[in-house]
C-alpha positions in Angstrom: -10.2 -22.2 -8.3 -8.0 -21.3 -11.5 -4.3 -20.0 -10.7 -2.1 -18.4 -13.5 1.1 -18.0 -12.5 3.0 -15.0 -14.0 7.0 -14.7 -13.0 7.7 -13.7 -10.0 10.8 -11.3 -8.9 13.7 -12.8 -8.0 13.6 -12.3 -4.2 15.7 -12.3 -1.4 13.0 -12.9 1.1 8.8 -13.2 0.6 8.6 -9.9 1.4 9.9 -8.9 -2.0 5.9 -8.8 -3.2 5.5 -5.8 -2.1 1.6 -5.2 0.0 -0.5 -2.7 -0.4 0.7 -0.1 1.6 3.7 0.3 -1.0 4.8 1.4 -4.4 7.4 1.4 -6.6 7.3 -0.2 -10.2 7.6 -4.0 -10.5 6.2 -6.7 -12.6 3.0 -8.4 -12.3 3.2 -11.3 -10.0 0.3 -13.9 -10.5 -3.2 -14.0 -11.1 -5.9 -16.0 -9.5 -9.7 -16.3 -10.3 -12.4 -17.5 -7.6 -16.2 -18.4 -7.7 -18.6 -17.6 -5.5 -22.3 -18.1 -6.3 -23.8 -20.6 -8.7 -25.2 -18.9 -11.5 -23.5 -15.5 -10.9 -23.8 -13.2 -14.5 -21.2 -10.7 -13.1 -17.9 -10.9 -13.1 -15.7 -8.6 -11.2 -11.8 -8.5 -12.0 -9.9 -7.4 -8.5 -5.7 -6.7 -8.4 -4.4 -7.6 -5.6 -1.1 -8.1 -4.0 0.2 -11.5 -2.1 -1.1 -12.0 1.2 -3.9 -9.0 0.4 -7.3 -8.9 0.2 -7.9 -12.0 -1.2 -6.6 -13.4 1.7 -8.4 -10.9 4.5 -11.6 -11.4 3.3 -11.2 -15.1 3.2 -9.8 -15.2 6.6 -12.9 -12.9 7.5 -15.3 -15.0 5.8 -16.3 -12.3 4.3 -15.7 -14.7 0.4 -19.5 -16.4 1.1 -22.5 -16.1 -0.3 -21.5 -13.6 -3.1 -23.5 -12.9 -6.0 -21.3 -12.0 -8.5 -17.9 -14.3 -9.7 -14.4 -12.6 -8.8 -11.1 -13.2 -10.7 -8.1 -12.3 -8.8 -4.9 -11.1 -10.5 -1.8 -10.5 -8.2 1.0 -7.8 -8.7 3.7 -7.0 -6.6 3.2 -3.8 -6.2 0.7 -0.8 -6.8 1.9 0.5 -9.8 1.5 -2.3 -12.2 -1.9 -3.0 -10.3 -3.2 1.0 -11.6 -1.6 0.4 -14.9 -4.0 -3.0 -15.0 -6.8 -0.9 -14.1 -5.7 2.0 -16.7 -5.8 -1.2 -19.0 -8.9 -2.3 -18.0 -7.6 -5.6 -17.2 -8.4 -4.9 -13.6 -11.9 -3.5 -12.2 -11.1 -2.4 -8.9 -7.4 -2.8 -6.9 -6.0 -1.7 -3.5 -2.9 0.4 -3.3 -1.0 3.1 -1.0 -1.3 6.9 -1.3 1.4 7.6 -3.9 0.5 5.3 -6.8 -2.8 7.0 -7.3 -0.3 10.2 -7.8 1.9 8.8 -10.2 -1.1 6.9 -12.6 -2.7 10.6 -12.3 0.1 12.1 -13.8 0.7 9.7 -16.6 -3.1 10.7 -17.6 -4.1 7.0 -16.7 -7.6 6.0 -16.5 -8.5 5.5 -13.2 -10.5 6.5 -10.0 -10.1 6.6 -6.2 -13.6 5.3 -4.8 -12.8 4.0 -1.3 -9.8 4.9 1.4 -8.2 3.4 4.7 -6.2 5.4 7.8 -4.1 3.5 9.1 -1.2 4.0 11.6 2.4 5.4 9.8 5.1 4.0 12.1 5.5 1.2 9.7 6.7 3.8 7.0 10.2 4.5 8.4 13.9 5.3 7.6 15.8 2.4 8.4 19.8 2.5 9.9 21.4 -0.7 10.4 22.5 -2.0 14.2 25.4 0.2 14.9 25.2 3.1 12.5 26.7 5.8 14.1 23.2 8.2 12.8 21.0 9.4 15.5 18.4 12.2 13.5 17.1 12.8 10.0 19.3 15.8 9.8 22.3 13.0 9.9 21.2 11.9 6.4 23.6 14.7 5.2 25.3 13.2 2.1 24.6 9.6 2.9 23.1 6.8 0.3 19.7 5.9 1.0 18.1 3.3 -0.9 13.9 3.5 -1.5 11.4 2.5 -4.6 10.6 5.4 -6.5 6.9 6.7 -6.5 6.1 4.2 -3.1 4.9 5.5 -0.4 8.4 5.5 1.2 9.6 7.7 -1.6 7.0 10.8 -0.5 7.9 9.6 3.4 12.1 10.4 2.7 11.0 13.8 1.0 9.0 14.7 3.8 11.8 13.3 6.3 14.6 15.2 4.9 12.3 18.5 4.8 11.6 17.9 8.5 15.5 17.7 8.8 15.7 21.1 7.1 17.3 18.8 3.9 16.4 18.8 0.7 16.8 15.7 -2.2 20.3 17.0 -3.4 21.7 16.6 0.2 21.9 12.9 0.1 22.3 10.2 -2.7 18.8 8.7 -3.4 19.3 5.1 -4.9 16.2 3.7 -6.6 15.9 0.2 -5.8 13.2 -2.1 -5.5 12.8 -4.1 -2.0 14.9 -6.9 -2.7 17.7 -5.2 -4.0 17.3 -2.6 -1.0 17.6 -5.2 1.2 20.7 -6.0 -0.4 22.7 -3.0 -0.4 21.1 -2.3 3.3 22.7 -5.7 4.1 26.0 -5.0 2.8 26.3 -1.5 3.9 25.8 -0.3 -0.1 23.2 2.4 1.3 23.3 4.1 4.6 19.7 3.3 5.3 16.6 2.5 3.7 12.9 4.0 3.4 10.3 1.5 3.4 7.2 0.4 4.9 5.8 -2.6 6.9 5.6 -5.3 7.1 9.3 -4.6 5.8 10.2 -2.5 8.6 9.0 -5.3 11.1 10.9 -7.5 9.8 14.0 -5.8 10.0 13.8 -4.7 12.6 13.7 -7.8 13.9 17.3 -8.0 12.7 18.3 -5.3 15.0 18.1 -2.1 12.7 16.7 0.8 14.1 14.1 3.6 13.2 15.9 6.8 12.6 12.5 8.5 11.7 8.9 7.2 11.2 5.8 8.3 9.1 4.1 9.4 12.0 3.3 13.0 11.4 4.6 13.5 8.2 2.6 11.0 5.8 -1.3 10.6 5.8 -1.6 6.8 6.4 -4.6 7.2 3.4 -4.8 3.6 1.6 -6.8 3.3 -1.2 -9.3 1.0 -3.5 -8.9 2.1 -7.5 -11.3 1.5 -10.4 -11.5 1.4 -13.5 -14.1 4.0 -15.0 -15.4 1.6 -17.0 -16.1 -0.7 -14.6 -18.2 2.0 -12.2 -20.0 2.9 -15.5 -21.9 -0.5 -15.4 -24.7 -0.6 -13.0 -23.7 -4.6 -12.7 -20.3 -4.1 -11.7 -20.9 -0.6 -9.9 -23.4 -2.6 -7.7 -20.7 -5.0 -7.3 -18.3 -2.9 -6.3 -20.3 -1.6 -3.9 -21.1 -5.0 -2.1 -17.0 -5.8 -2.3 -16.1 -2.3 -0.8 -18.6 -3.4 2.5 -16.7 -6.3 2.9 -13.4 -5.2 2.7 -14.8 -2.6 5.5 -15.7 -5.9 7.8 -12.7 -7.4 6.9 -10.9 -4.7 8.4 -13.2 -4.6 11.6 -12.2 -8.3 11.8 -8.6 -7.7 11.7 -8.6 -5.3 14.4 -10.1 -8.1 16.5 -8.4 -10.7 15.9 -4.8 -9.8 14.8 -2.8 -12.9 16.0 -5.5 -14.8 13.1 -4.8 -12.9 11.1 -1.1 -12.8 11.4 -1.7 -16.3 11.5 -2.7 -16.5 8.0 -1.0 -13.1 6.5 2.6 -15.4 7.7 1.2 -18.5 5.4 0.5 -16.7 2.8 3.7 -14.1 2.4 6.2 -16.5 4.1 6.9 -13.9 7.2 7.4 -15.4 10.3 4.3 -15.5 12.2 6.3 -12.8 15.1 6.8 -10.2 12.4 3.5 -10.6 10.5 2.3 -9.7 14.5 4.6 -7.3 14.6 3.2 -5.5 11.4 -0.2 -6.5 12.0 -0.2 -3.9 15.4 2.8 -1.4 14.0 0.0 -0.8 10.8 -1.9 -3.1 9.0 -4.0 -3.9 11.9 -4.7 -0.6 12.9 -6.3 1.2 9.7 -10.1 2.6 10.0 -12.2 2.5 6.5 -12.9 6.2 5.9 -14.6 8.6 3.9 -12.9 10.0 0.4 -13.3 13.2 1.5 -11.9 17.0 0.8 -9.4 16.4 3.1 -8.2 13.3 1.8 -8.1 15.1 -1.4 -6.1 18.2 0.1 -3.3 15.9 1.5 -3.3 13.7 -1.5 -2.7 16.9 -3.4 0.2 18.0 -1.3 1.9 14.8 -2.2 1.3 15.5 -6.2 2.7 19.1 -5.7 5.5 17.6 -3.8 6.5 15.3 -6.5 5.4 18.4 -9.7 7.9 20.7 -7.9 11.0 17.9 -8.0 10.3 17.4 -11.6 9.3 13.4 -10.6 6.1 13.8 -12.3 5.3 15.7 -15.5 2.8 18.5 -14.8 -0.2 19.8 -12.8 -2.3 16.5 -11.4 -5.8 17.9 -10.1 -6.2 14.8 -8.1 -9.9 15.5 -7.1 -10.5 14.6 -10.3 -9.6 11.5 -10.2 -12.1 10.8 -7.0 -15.4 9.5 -7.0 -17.3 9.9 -3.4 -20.5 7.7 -4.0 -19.4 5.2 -1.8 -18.8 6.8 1.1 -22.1 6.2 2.8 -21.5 7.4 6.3 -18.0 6.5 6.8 -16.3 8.5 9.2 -13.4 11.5 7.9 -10.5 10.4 6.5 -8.9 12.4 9.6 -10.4 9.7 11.9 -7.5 8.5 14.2 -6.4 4.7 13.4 -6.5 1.9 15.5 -4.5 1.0 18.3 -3.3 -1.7 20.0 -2.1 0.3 23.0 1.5 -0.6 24.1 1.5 -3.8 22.1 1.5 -1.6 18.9 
């Protein structure tokens, strides 16, 4: 295996590369490439994030007996993994249900071919241990730190809303996770938007949720190609083969999530009880699903979220940026996650 190390954000804890349930612009982090198959004549270029698919399928076993060659690349976050695949650099990559948005409205080339629900309680607001704030409607002119266009971002707009708040009724401070963690640390920000396994593991620290996803956000995850790349019949076909095993990867997970924390804490640097913790608050529990019309509705809802604040420039029609022909007979994207029951 070939590694090519790119520089990696200064960080204040692992976490700081950002998984794929998340946004926010950062730099690329590394890139890897892997092998599989002697004599393979395709070669498929896949973004991921640390501790992400590479690593699932892997622990799945679901890296054997390909037919094709893959080349990892890492990034620490979604949107410098869609502006790969806008770049061609990348033929397919995982990322959360804002980024798609945000490369939409920058007119990027890319298209949504495959989706996850997953549970939302790992998309929170954060308070530290002791803050005197009880509900979202407490928010009222406090600083609250979250990465702009992440998942968390669309979360704290719906939040506030649900508070009967708007964006100008607190100070929003754009900050990346490690500097979030940071001011969130040092009382900088009154609490913090963000997403697992962040939340786990600060809530391990003895913060509190003042309000989740759940209810609010769609829980949608989502695979990203390149055009390009599904208008080869080689790397279409490949595509298709790497979309299946992600799906059994997933399965996997479910069933087994303490080896799978197991390996998700070697490979990020959480400890082993919050990579469990995230594993059952979210990543553990998302279904593969269909890209369907409703996915497309509630993606849509965030886009006209963010037009009407002025975050993104324009009108994005995100059905067309949506390709169904891999949806086979996955279920809807409404399909209820995966639960662990009282462990989750």
């Amino acid at each position: 295996m070939r590694r090519h190390s790119l520089p990696l954000l200064a960080t204040l804890i692992p976490l700081s590369l950002a998984l794929s349930a998340c946004g926010g612009s950062s730099a690329a982090d590394s890139g890897t490439a892997a092998t599989a198959g002697s004599g393979a004549k395709v070669t498929l270029s896949i973004g991921d994030q640390k501790g992400g698919n590479e690593s699932l399928l892997k622990a799945a076993g679901e890296l054997e007996n390909l037919d094709y060659t893959i080349k990892w690349s890492t990034f620490t976050s979604g949107p410098p993994l869609l502006e790969a695949v806008n770049a061609k650099a990348v033929d397919i990559g995982g990322v959360g249900n804002t980024p798609p948005v945000f490369a939409a409205a920058a007119k990027s080339k890319i298209t949504v071919v495959a989706a996850t629900h997953g549970s939302s309680a790992g998309e929170a607001i954060l308070v530290p241990k002791g803050s005197a704030l009880q509900s979202g409607a407490d928010l009222r002119g406090k600083k609250i730190a979250v990465a702009q266009g992440s998942s968390a971002h669309f979360q704290l707009i719906a939040s506030l809303e649900q508070a009967g708040l708007k964006p100008t009724d607190v100070t929003i401070n754009f900050l990346q996770p490690a500097d979030a963690l940071a001011a969130f640390n040092s009382g900088s920000v009154d609490a913090w938007a963000v997403w697992d396994p962040y939340t786990s593991q600060v809530l391990r620290t003895g913060a509190r949720v003042l309000t989740s996803g759940e209810g609010l956000v769609n829980g949608l995850g989502f695979q990203v190609a390149a055009p390009a790349a599904l208008e080869d019949a080689a790397k279409s076909k490949a595509i298709d083969d790497y979309l299946k095993r992600l799906q059994r990867a997933q399965d996997w997970v479910f069933k087994h999530p303490e080896e799978w924390a197991k390996v998700w804490a070697k490979e990020t640097g959480l400890p082993y009880e919050v990579a469990l913790d995230a594993v059952k608050r979210s990543n553990g529990t998302r279904v593969p699903v269909a890209v369907d019309d409703a996915a497309v509705v509630s993606e849509q809802k965030i886009a006209d979220t963010f037009t009407e604040l002025k975050l993104i420039p324009g009108k994005v029609v995100f059905k067309d940026f949506v390709d169904t022909r891999f949806n086979g007979n996955l279920p809807p994207s409404t399909t209820a996650p995966r639960s662990y029951g009282k462990d989750s």
